[in-house]
GUROMI-37350 format. One record per residue: x negated, y negated, z negated of N, C-alpha, C in turn. Coordinates in steps of 0.02 Angstrom, whole numbers, plus 50000, padded with zeros to 5 digits. Each point is the difference from the previous one (the first is absolute). Layout:
XYZXYZXYZ/...
***
This chain:
501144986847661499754996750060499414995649982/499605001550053499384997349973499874992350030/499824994749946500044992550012499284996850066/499785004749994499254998050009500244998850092/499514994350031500044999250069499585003750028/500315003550047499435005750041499574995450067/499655000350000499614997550076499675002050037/500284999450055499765006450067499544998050047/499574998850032499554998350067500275003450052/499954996350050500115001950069499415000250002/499845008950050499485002450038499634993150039/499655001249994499504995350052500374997550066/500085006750027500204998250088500714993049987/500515004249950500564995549991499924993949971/499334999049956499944994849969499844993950068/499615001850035499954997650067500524999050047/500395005150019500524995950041500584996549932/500234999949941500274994649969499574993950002/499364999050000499844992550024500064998350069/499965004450058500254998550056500934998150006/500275002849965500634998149991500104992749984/499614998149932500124995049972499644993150049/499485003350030499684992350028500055000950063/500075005150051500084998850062500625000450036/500735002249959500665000650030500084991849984/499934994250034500224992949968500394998850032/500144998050054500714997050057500525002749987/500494998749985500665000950035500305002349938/499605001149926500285003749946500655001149979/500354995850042500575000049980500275009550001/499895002350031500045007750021500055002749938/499554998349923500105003849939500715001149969/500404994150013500845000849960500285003650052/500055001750068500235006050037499975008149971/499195000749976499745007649978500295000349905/499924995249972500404999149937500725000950010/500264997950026500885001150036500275005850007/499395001550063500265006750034499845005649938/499435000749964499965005949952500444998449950/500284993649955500264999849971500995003350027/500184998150055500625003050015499725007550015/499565001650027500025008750002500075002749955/499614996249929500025002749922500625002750001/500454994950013500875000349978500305003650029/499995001250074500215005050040499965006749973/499135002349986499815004149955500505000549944/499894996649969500725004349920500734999850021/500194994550034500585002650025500125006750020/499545002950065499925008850020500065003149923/499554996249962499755007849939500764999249960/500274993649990500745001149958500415006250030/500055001450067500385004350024500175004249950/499335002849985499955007949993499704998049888/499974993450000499974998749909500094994449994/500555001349948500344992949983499414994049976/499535003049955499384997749962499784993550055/499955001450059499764995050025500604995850056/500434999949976500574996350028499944991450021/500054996650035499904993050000500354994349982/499874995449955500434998149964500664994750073/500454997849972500354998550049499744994350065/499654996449909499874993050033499204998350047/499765006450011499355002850005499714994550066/499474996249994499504998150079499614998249966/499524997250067499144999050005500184992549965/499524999649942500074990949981499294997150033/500004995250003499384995350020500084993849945/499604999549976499744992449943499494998749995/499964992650028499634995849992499844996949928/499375000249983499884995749945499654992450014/500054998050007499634994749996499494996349955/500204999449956499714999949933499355004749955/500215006450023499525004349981499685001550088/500215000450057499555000150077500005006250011/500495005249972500095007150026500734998350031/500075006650060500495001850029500255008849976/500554999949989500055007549962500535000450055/500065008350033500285002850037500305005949942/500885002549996499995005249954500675000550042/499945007649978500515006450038500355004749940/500425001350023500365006849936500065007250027/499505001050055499455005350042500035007949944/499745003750044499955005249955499404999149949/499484994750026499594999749927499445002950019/499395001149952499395003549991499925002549928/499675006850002499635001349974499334996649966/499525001949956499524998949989499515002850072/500015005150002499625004450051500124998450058/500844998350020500144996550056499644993850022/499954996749941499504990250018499475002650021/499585007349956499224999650015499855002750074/500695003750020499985002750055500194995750055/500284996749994500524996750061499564992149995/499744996649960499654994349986499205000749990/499765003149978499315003149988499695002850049/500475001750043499525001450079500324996850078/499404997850015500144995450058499945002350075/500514997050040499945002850079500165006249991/500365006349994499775007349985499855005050094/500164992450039500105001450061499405001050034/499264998949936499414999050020499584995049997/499794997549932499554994749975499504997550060/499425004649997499765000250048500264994850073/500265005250062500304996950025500094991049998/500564999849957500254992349986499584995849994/499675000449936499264994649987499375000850067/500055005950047499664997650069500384996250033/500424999450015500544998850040500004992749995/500194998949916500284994749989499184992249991/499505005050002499554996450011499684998150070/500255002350049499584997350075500894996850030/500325001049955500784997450018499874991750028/500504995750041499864991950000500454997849950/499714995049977500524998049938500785000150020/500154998050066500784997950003500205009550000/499785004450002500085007650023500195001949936/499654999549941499965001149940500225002749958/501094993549999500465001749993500275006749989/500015001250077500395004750040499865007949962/499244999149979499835006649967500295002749947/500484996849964500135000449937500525004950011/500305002250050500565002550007499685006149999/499625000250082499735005150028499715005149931/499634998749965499675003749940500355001149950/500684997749986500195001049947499624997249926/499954996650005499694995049925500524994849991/500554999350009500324997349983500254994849946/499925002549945500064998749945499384996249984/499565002350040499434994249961499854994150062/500454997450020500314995650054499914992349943/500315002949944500124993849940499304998549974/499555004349998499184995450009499714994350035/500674998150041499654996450069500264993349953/500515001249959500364992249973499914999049926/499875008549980499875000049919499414998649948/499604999649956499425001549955500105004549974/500685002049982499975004349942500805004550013/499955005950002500765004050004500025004549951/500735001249956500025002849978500775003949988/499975006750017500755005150014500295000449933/500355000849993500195001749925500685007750029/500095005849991500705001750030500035006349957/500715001449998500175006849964500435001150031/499805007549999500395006150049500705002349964/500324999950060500825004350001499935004649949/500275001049931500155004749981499465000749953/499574995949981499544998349946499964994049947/499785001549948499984993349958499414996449994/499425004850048499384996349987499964992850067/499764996449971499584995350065499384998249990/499794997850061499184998150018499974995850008/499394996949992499694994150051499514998550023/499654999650061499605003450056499644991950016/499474998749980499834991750011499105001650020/499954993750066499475002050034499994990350019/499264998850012499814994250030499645001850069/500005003350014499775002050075499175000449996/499785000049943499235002749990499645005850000/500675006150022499895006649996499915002849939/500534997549968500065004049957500694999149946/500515001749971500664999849994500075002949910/500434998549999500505002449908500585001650010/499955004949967500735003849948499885000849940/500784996549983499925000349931501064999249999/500075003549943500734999749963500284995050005/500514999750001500464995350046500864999949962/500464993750007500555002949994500544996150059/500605004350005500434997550055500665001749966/500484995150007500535003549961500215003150055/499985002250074500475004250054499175002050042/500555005750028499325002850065499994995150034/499494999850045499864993550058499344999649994/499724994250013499184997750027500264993150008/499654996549952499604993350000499414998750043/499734996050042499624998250048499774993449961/499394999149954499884991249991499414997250051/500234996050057499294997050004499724992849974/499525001449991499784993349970499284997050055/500584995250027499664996350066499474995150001/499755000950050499184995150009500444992750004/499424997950006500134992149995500064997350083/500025003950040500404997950074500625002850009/500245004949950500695003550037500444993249971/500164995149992500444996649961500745002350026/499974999950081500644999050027500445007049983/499565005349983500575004749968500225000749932/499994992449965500424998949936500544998350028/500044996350073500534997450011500605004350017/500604998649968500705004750040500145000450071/499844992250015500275001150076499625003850053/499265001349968499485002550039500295006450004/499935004949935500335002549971500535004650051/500414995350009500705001050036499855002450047/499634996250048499825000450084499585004550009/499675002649936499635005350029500335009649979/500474997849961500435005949992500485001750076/500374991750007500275002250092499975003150053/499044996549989499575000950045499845008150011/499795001849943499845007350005500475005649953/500524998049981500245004349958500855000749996/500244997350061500664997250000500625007150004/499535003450042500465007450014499975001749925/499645002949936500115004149968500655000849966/500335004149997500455000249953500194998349940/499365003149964499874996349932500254995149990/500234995049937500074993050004499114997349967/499994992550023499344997249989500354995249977/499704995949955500244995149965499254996849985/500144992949995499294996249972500344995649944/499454998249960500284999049918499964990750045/500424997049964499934992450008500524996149967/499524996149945500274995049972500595005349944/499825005749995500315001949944500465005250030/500175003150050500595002250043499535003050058/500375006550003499665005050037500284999450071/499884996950071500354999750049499565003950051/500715002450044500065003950049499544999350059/499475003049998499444997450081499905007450060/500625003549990500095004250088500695002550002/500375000550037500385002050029500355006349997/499165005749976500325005349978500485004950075/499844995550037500475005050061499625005350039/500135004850003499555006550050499994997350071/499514996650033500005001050054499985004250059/500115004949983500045005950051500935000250001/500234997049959500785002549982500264993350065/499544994749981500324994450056500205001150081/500274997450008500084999350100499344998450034/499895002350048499184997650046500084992950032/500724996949987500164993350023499754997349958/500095002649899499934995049965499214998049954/499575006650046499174999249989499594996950024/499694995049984499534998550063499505005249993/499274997750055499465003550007499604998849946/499914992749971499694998449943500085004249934/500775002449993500275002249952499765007049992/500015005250056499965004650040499015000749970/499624995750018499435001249988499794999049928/500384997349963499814997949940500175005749942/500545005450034500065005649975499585006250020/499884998250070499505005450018499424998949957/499614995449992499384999849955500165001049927/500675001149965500194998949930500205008050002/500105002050034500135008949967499405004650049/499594996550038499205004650002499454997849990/500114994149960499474995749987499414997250069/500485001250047499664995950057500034992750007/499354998050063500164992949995499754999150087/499935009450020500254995550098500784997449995/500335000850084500584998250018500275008850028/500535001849986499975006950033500125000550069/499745004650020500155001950065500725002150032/500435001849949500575002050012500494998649945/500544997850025500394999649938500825004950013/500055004349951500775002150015500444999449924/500734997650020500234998349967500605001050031/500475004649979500735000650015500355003149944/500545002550033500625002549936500405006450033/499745004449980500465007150016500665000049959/500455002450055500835000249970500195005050012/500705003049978500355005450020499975005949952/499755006350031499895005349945499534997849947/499654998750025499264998549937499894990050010/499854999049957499944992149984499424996449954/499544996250049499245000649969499684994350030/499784995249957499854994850038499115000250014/499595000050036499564999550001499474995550034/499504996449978499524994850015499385002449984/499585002750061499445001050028499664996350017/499295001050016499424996450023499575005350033/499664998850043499285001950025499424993649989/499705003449970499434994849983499654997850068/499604994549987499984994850069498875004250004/499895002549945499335001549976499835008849969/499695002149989499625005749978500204998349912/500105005549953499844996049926499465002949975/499644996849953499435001249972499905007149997/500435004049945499795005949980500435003750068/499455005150022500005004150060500675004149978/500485000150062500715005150009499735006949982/499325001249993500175008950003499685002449927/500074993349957499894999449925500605005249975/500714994650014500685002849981500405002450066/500345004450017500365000750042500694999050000/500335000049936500594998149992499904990550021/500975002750035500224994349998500244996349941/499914992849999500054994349932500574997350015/500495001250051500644992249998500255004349943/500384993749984500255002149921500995000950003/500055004549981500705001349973500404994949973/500824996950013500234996549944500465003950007/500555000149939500705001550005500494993849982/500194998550028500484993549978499534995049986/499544998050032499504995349995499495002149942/499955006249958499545001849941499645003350016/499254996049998499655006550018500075005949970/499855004750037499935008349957499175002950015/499794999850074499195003150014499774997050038/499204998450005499785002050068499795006250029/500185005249963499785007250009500505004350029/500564997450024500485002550049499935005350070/499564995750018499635003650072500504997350042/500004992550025500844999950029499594999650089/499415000150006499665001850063499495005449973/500055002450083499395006749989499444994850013/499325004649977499214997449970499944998750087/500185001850045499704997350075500304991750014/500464997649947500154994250011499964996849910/499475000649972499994997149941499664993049984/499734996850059499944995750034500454994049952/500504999550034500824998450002499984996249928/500284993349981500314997549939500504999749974/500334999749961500574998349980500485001649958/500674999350006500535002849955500625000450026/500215008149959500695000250042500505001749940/500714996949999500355000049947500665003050016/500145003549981500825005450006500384999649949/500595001850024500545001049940500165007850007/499575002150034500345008649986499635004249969/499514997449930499795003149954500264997349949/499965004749951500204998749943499334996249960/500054993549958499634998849957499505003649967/500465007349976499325000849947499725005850032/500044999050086499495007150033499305000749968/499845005549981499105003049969499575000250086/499644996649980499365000750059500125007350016/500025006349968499955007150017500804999950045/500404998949969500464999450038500244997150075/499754998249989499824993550061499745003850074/499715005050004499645004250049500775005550009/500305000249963500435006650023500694996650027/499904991750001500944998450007500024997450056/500745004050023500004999650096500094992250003/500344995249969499944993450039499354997550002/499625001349964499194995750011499695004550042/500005005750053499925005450038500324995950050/500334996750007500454997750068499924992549973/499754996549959499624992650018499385000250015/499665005649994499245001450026500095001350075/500315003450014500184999650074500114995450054/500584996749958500174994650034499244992050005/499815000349949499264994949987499525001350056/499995006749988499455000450038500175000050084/500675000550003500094999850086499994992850008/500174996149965500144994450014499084997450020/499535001549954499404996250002499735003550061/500155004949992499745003750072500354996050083/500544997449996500254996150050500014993349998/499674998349937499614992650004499304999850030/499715006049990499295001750032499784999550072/500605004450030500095001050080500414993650014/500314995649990500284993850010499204994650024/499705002049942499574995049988499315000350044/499965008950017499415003150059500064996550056/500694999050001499994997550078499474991850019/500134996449942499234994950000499375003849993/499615000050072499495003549987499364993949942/500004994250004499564996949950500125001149945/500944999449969500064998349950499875007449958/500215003750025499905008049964499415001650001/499374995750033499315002549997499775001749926/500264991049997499644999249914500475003549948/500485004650022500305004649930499575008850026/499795001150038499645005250022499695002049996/499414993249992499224998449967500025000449935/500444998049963500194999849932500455008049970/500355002050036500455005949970499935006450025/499725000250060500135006350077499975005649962/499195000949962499815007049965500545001749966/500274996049952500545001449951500785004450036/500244996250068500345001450024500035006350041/499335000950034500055007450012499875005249977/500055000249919500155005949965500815001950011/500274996450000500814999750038499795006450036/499745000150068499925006150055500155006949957/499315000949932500125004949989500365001649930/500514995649970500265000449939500645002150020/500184997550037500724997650015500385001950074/500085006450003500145005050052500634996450056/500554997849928500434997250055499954994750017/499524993749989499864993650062499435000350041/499675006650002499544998650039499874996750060/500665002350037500384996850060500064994349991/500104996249957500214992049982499294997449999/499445002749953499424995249985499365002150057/500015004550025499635000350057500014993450048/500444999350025500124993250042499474994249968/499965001049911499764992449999499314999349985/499695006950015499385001449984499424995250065/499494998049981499544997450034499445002249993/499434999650076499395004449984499794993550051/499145001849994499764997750036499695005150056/499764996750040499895005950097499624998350028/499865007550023499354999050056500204995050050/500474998350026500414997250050499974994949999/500374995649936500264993450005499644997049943/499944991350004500054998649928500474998949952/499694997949932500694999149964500265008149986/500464998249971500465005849973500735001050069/500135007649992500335002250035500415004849967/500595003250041500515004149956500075005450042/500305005049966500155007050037500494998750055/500444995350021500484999650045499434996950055/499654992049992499634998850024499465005350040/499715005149966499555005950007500335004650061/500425001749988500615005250037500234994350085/499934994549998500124995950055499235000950044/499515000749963499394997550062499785006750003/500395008849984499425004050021500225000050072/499445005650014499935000150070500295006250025/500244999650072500395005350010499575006849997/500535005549970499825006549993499595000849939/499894995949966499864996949927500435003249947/500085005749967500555002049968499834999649906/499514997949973500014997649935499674995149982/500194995549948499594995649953499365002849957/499444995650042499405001950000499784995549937/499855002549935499684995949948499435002649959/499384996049962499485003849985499784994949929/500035001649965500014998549928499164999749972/499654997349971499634998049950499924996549936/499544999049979499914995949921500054990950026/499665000950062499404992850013500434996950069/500744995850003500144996850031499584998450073/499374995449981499544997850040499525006350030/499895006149979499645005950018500485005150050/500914998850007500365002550010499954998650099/499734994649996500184994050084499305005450027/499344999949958499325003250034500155006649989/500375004350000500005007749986499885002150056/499505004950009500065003050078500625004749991/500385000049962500605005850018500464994650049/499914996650007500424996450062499814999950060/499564999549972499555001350103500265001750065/500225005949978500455001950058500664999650005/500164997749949500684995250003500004992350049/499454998149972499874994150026499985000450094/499485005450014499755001450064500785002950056/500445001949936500495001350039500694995349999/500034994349956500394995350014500505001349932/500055003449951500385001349967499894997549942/500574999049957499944995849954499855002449948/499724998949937499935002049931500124997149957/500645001349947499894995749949499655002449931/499664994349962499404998649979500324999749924/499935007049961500374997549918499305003049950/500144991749960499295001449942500405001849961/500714998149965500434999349925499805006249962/500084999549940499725007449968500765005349984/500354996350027500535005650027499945003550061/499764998650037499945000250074499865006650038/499605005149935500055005650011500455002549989/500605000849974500465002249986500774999550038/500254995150018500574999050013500125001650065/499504999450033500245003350082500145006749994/499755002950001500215009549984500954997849970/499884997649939500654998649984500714998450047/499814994650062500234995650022500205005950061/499305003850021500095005450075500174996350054/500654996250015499974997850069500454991250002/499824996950043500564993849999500114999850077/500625000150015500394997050060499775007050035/500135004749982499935005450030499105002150014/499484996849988499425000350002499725003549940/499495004749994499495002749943499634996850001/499924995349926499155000749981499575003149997/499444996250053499435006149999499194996649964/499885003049947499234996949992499725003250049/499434995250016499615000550042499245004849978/500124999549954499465007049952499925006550010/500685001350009500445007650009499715001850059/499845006750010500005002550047500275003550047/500065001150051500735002450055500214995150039/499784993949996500224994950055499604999450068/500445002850029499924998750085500204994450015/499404995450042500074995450041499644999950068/500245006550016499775002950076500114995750047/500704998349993500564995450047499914994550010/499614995249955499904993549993499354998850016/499794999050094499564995850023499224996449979/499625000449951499414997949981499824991750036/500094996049993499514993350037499525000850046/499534998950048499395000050009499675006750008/499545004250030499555006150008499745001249955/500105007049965499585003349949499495002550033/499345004149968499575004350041500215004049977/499875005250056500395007749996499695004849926/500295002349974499885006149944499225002450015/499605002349968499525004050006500245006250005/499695004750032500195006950011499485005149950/500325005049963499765002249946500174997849934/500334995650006500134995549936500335005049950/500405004750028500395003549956499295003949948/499685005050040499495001349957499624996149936/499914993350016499974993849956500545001449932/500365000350032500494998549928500135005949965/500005004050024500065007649965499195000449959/499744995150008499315000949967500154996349956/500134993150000500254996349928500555001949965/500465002350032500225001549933499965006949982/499395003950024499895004849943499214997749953/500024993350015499394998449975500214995549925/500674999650020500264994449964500705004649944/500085003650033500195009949948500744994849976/500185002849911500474997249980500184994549988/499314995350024500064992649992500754996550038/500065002950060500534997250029500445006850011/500694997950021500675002950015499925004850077/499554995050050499815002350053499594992850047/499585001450067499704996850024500144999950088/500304994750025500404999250064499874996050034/500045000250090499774992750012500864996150009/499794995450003500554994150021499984994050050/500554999650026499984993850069500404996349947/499964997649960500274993949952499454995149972/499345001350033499444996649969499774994850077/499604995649977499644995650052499484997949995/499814996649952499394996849985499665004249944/500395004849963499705002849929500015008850043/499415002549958499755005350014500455005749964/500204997649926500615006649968500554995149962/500275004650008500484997649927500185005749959/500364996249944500385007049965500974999450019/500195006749991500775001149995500215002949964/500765003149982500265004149958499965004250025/500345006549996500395004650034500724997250006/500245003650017500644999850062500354999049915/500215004849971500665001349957499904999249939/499404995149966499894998549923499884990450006/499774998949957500044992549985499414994650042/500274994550010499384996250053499405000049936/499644995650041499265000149976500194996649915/500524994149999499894995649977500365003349921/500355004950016500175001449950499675006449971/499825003350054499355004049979499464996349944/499814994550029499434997449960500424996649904/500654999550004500184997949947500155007249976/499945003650017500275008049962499254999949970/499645000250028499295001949978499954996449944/499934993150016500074994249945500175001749933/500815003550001500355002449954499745008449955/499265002950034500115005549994500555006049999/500444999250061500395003550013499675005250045/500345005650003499845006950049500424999650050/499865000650067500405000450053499664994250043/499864994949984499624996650040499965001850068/499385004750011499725004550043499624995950028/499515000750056499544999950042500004994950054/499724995850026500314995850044499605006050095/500444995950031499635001750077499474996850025/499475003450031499424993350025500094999050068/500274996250019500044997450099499294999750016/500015002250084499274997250017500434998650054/499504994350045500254995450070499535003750040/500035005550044499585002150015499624995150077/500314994549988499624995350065499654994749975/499925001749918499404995949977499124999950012/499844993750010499205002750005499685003049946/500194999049935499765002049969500095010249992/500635002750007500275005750007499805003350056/499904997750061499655001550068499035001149989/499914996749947499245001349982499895006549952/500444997249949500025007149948500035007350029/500704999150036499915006850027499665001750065/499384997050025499575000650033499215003249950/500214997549941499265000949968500035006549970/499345003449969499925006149974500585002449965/500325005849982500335004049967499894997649930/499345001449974499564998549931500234994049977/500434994650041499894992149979500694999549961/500495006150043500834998449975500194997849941/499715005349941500064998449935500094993549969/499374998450003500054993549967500254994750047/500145001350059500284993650066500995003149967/500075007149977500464999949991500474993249931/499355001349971500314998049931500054990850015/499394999450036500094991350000500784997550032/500025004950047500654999150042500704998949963/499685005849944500804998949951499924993449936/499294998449991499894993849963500304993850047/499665000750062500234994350040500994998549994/500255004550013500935000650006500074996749929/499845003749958500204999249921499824993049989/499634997450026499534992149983500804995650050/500105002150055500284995950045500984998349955/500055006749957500634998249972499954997649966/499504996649978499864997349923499825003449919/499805007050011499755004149959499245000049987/499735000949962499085002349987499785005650038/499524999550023499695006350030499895006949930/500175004450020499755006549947499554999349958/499494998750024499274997749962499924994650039/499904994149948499964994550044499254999049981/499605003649950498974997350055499965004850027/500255005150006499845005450055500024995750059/500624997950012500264995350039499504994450044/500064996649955499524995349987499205000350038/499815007349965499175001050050500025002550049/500715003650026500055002050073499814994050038/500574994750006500094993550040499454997749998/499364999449922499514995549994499525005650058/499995006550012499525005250030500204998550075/500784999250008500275000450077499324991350020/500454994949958499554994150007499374999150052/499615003549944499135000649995499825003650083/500605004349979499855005150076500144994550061/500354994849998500244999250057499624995750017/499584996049946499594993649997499155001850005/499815009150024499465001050025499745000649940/500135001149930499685000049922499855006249991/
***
């Protein structure tokens, strides 16, 4: 083994956000002995699991997190009997920062307000370098389960760190910090104490702080999910929600009960009160974490499907066996029937909670997309999560629901009329409403980038079909118009049999339509393949099948009443603008957009006597 100290640089970008760590996380530091805590008991959790299955890393009896104060020398050492590190593990797990996105963080954390600051530490996962905010100098020392080597991993927050050979007489991780000359108050025990309570009281683990020679007891060690909902407060309740997702809103939801009888499983949930940093459609698995008899075993369980991964927490049973294998774990009928049961339950905390139309706004705004992959994952609640879906409408403001929707159509009204885009705000100006509008009927308005998808899935609610409004085949003969149109031009048909043979395989076919008002065309599907919207994402995808869209004309437009008044010779190119114009109105590029371009600048000139 070689004596020599190795020394590593952090990349630039990281060397930069570790001085943002060190000089701009200042308030509230107390938050660093929480992230030291919490990784140090996961360590342990960790070898406990790996003893299962090898004795090698077994835990000794007397095994917890120590905390010591020095006083004398002005370090605080945090040490665990954890599964340990590697060499490669420190350079990996310590040697790179944020992995949630450097970038990101150091923007973030720089237009952040100081009191905001805090809060980031969670969100990004930098955790560990939390102890910059109180330290000068840190240094890991730890050896891995089932090895004789150890390390030690020492950095001053200048961007740049050491390893070098190390010894430990047991696996674990040493934590030294060696504190600035303001942290004083975390030499103290009692500080010490109150801040293990404060944030660390549920773990199981035992915590002990060194004092006056004698290692004493600073948590409780009790599972709070195992307690009565009499004997939690909300304080308590939140102080765990932010300690097992590293949040620091308030959640939006809290569940917490105790299944009895055949199956027996205690579980304590959260819905986050906020969005989290790294985007849901990063990971799709669900994170609540597995216990058995209060031990952890995963968070890789899957104990909710990915349409509710949202969701925090932990659920603990006695009807697994200890040393279940993660592989195992997917094939055994009782965790098949606590997945069931979880997820009905959150699903009837959901619709409990719909019924506040404010308070469910802000979990809607925050979760909705996530939730209506539900529609098309999950065959048997479709019926259940439809209800809690919200859109916004041609109709009303605010958000509205499919039951809501199904109350205001109008008689002889026989489906749910909805029309999908990229652009929220481009969705309200679409002339594909027009004649929705002109006829009193409602539309609801979906941007989500699911949005193409799940209706087809969904087919009908309360006895009603979804209908995009894209599709073609919708008669609205029956439904009255507002106000006097001018009558059709006569000949018009000849008109259109001219564009679209002018316009050949470009389109599917060329039709007029009484669904227009103010706009001269639009585009549609055909009757029996996919709306526009998913047409245009097939394309996106280079997929085959796509096909062709339809071009509407309003044949009581002035502009369409001129065209097909003018020369034969003109169709062509009046054809093609026509289909630039539609394609422009859904939010697509014209075909050739300077072709484009010098038409309008030529129409211009022409009109302005040039």
């Amino acid at each position: 083994m070689s004596e020599t100290i190795e020394r590593h640089e952090f990349g630039a970008e990281v060397g930069r956000l570790l001085d943002l760590v060190v000089h701009a996380l200042y308030s509230d530091r107390e938050i660093f002995l929480r992230e030291l805590v919490a990784n140090a008991a996961d360590a342990m959790d960790r070898r406990r699991f790996e003893a299962l299955t090898s004795a090698a890393s077994a835990l000794p009896p007397d095994a917890k997190v120590r905390i010591a104060p020095d006083k004398e020398a002005r370090t605080l050492t945090v040490s665990d009997a954890g599964i340990g590190m590697t060499k490669e593990d420190l350079a990996a797990n310590l040697g790179t920062i944020a992995r949630s996105g450097t970038r990101a963080f150091s923007q973030t954390l720089e237009s952040a307000k100081a009191e905001d600051r805090p809060s980031l530490i969670g969100q990004f996962g930098v955790g560990f370098y939390s102890a910059f905010m109180v330290a000068d100098r840190v240094t890991v020392t730890s050896r891995r389960a089932g090895s004789d080597e150890a390390w030690t991993w020492a950095s001053e927050g200048q961007g740049n760190y050491t390893l070098e050979p190390a010894t430990r007489a047991e696996p674990g991780t040493d934590i030294v910090l060696h504190l600035k000359e303001d942290a004083d108050e975390y030499l103290e025990p009692y500080r010490l104490d109150h801040l293990v309570r404060k944030w660390a009281d549920f773990i199981t683990v035992p915590i002990a702080i060194a004092h006056d020679g004698k290692d004493e007891s600073a948590n409780q060690g009790t599972a709070l999910w195992r307690k009565p909902k009499s004997e939690v407060s909300d304080e308590q309740y939140e102080e765990f929600y932010r300690s097992i997702g590293m949040n620091f809103d308030k959640p939006w939801a809290t569940l917490h009960w105790r299944a009895e009888g055949q199956l027996e499983f205690s579980a304590l949930l959260f819905v986050p009160g906020s969005k989290p940093f790294q985007a849901l459609d990063n990971d799709r698995q669900s994170k609540v974490r597995l216990h058995v008899r209060r031990m952890f075993i995963t968070d890789e369980a899957e104990l909710l499907p990915p349409w509710l991964r949202f969701v925090q927490g932990v659920v603990d049973t006695e009807d697994l066996p200890l040393n279940v294998s993660r592989e195992m774990l997917q094939s055994t009928p009782a965790l098949a029937r606590i997945r069931r049961a979880v997820t009905g339950r959150v699903v009837s905390e959901l619709a409990t909670r719909a019924k506040d139309a404010d308070g469910y706004q802000a979990f809607w705004e925050n979760f909705g997309p996530v939730l209506k992959e539900g529609i098309y994952e999950d065959f048997e609640r479709r019926g259940e999560i439809a209800p809690l879906l919200r859109f916004r409408s041609s109709a009303v403001e605010g958000w509205t629901s499919l039951p809501d929707y199904v109350s205001r159509m109008k008689d002889g009204q026989e489906a749910i009329y909805y029309l999908v885009a990229d652009d929220a705000e481009a969705l309200k100006s679409s002339p594909q409403l027009e004649g929705f509008r002109a006829r009193g009927l409602e539309v609801l308005l979906l941007s989500d980038h699911v949005d193409a998808f799940w209706p087809d899935q969904l087919g009908t609610f309360d006895g009603k079909p979804l209908r995009s409004i894209t599709k073609g085949g919708l008669d609205l003969s029956k439904f009255a118009v507002a106000g006097e149109q001018a009558e059709a031009l006569e000949g018009i048909d000849a008109f259109v049999a001219a564009v679209k043979t002018a316009l050949g395989a470009e389109v599917a076919d060329v039709r007029t339509t009484d669904r227009l008002v103010d706009s001269a065309v639009v585009l549609s599907a055909g009757t029996g393949g996919p709306d526009l919207q998913m047409q245009r994402l097939m394309r996106r995808a280079g997929r085959a099948g796509a096909g062709q869209p339809v071009l509407e004309i309003n044949p009581r437009h002035p502009l369409i009443r001129a065209l097909a008044a003018a020369p034969e010779s003109e169709v062509p190119q009046a054809a093609g603008t026509l289909l630039d114009l539609a394609r422009i109105q859904d939010g697509d590029s014209p075909r050739d957009p300077a072709a484009f371009a010098r038409t309008v600048a030529a129409a211009l000139a022409t009109a302005r006597g040039a």
